[in-house]
N, C-alpha and C positions, 0 to 999 in steps of 0.2 A: 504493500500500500504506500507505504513511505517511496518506494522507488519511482512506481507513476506518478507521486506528486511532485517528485524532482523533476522528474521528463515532462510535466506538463507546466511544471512554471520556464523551466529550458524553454521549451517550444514558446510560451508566452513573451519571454524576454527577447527571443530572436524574433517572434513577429515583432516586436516593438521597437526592437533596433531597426528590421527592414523599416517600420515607417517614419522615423527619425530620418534615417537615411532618405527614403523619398522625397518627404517636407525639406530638407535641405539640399537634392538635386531640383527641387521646383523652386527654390528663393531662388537659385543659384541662375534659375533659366528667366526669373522671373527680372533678376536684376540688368540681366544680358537683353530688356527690351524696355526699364522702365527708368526714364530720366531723369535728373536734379530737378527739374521746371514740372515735375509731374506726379512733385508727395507737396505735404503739408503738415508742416512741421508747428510745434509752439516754442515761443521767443522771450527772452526775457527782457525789461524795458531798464536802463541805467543797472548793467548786469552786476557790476563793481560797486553799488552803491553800499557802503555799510551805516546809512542814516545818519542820528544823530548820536552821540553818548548822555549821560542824563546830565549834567550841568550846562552843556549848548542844549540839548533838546526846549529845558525849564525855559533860559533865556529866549530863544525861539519862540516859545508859546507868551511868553510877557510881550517882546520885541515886535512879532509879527505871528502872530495865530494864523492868518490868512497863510502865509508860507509854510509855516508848519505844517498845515492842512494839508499841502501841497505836497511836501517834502516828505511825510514821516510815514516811508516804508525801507525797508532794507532786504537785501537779498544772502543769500548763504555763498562761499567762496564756490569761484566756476565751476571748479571740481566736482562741489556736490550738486549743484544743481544738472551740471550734464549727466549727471548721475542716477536725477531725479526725473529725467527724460529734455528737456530743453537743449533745443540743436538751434535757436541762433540767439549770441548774445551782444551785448549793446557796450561799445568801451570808450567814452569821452580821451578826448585827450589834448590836451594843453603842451603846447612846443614850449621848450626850456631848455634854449643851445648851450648856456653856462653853466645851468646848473642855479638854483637855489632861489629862483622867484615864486616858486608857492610852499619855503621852506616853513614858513612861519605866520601864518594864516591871523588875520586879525580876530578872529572868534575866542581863541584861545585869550589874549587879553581882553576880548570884551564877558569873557568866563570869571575872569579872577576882578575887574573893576566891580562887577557886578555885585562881589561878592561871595559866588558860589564856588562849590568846592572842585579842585580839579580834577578835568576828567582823565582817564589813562591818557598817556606821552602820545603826541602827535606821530611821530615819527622815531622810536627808538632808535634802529639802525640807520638814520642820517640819509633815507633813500630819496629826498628832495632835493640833498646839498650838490647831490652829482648831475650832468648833464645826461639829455636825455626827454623823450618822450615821459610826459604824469597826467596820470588817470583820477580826475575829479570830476565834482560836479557843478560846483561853484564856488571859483576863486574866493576865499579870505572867508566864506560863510559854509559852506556845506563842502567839506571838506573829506571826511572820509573814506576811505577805499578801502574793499575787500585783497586788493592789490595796487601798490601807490604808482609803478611803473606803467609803459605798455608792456616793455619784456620781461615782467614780473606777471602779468596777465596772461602774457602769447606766453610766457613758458608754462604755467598751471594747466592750457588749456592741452598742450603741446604735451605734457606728461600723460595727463587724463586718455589722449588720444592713442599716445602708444600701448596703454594698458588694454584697451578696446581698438584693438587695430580694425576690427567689421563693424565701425559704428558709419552710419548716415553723415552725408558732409555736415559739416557746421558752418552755419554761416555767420560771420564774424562782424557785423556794422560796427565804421569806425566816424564818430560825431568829431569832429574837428571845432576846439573853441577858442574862440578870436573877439577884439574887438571888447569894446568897453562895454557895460551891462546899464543901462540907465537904472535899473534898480538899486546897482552897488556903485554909484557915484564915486566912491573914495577906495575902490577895489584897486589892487594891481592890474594894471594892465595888461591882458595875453600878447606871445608875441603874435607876430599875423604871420597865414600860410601863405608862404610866399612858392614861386616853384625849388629852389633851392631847399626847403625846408620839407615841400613834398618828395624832393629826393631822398630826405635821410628819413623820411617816413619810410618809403618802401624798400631802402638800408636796412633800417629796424625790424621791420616783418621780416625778412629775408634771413637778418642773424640769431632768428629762433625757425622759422620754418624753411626749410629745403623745397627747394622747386619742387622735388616731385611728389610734396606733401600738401602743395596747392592745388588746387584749380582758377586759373589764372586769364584776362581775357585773350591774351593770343591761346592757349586753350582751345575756347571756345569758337574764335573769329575763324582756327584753322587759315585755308585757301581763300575764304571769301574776302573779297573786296571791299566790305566794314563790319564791322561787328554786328551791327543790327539785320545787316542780310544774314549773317549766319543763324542770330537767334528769329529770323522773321523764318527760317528755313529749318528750324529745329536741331540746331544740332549743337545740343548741350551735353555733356558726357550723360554718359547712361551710371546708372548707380553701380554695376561693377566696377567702371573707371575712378568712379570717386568716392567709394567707401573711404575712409580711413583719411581721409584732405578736409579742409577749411579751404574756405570761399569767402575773401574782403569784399565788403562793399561799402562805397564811403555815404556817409549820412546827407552833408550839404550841396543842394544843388549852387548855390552861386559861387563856388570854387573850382566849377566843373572848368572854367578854360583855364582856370592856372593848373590842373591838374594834366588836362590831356592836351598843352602846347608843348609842342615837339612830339609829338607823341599819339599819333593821328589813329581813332578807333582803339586808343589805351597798348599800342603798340609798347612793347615792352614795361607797361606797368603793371603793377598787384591789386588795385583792388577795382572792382568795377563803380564806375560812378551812377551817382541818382542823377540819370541822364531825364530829358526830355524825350518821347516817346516817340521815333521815327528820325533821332539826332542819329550821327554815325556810331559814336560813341553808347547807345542805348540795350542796355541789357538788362538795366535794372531799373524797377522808380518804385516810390513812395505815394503811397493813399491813405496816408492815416486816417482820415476824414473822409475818405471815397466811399460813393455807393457802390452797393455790391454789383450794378449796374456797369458799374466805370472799372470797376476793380476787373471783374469777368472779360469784360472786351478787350483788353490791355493782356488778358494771362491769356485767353486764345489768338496771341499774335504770337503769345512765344515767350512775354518778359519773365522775369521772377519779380514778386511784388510783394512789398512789405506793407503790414496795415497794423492799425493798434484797436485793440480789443476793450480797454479803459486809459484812464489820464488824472492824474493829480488826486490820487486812492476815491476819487469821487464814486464811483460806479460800486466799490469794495467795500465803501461802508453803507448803503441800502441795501446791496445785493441787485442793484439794476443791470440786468444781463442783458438788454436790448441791441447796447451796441457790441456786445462779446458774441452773440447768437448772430447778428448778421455778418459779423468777420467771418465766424465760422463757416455762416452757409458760402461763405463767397469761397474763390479759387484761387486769394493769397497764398502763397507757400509761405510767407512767414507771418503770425499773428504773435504778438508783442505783446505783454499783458507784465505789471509788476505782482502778480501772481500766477504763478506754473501750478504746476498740480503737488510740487512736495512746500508750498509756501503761498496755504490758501489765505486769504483775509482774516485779521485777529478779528472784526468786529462780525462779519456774517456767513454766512457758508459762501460768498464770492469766492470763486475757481473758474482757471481758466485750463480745460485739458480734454482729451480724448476719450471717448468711453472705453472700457475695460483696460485702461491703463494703457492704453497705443502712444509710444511716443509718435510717431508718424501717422500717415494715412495716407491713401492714393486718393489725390488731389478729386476734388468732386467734379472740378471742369476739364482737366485735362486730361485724366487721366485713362490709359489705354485699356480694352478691352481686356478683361479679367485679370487684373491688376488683385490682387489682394492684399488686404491691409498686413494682418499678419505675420503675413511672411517679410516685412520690410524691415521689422525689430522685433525684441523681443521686451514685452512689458518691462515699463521702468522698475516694477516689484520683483521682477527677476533678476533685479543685475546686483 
């Protein structure tokens, strides 16, 4: 008796390896036909942010409640949230060729005049004082980062990646911040992206990722003649080409011609711009605000399109899912939301994520004839 039941759990464990085996030669065929432009993925919105600490938060709420309002959400280190299913994140960043202009944030003295007590060291290990790309979100007041560099962020993300070499590309939006803040009158002033400074941006990316850990727009442009014929023509890597890579895309549209002068269709550049829709250079735009109208007809040309799902924790604290539900219905590949599914809303059940825990999904407008979700990852609770 005991014998048969050895031979029939045998025989059970080998039918259940063959279908393991099967499910992963059908991902394997499935990826050899299904594109980057053709899942739909969830995004985290200021990925780096680690809010406020409690003596800037208190000052915050006396100073300006209305910004606080605004401001008071935080996110967990990249790591974990790509962990937590989130494939495209958000990374601010401030040029700092010398080194040491957002060493010493005015908040910190407006902490101690105030009165209250101090909050943990801005910067223990001195990672302001050195030149270099820094990851904020507003100069002298809203200061903290989950990572204070960009190559302290591109390496976290760049580890996470090698550990998970068959994850889904990630797509990497990079806000570039310039220019004086008419809010913060007496702020430091950013430097400006000039092209020379967009050269050592894509320096920087470079001396944490390896070309062939990108997906890059010559990539994509191939043979053709601009980049927006290639993507008006579909030809964006297929998910076998780009498991295991990151895909830059820059956040501000009015920096697009200091970006792609000399540099016709992103010709040897890293990240794709938030082009204009039918520009040479157009692979990627921005709808945060778009109907799913505007959004749909943009992703059946071919683009990849970012949209935001909530803004300023407003939607996070009623639980108002109106404009998260219609991101959803539409056929962005990337929906932005400062809540992913492992960092729902403290005040309401607000959550932005896939049903049965999918970090991805085949895209609801583009996506090809028997496509399955499934097979594209495996639940965030599995990893």
């Amino acid at each position: 008796m005991k014998r048969a039941t050895s031979i029939s759990f045998a025989m059970v464990t080998i039918a259940m390896s063959g279908l393991a085996l099967a499910q992963q030669t059908t991902a394997a065929q499935q990826d050899q036909r299904v594109h980057v432009n053709q899942i739909q993925v969830i995004g985290s919105h200021n990925s780096y942010h680690a809010g406020f600490p409690p003596s800037a938060r208190k000052l915050m709420g006396m100073k300006s409640p209305e910004g606080l309002h605004a401001l008071d959400y935080h996110h967990a280190p990249l790591a974990d949230q790509l962990s937590g299913g989130v494939r495209q994140i958000e990374i601010d960043v401030y040029a700092d060729s010398k080194g040491g202009r957002y060493a010493h944030p005015a908040i910190l003295g407006m902490v101690a005049k105030a009165g209250l007590p101090a909050d943990p060291e801005f910067d223990p290990h001195h990672m302001m004082d050195k030149p270099g790309f820094k990851v904020l979100h507003m100069q002298d007041i809203d200061v903290r980062s989950t990572c204070m560099t960009l190559i302290a962020c591109l390496t976290d993300v760049r580890s996470w990646s090698k550990r998970h070499p068959q994850h889904l590309p990630i797509f990497i939006l990079i806000e570039t911040k310039e220019g004086k803040d008419r809010n913060l009158p007496n702020a430091v002033t950013p430097e400006p992206f000039t092209a020379p400074v967009f050269d050592a941006l894509d320096k920087e990316i470079r001396s944490v990722f390896k070309t062939d850990e990108m997906i890059t727009p010559d990539d994509v442009r191939g043979d053709s003649a601009t980049l927006v014929k290639a993507v008006h023509a579909g030809r964006w890597p297929t998910l076998a080409q780009a498991r295991g890579k990151v895909m830059f895309l820059l956040d501000q549209r009015h920096v697009e011609p200091i970006y792609t002068k000399g540099h016709p269709s992103l010709e040897g550049r890293v990240l794709f711009t938030n082009a204009e829709p039918g520009a040479p250079d157009a692979a990627f735009t921005e709808e945060n605000d778009g109907s799913r109208e505007e959004i749909d007809a943009l992703v059946k040309q071919g683009y990849l399109v970012r949209t935001r799902s909530d803004e300023n924790t407003d939607q996070a604290r009623t639980n108002d899912t109106t404009r998260r539900d219609l991101a959803l219905s539409s056929g962005a590949q990337m929906i932005s939301t400062d809540y992913p599914a492992s960092e729902p809303s403290r005040w309401t059940k607000y959550v932005v994520e896939f049903s049965d825990g999918l970090v991805a999904r085949c895209n609801p407008v583009t996506k090809p004839d028997g496509c399955v979700d499934k097979l594209l990852a495996p639940p965030a609770s599995a990893r």
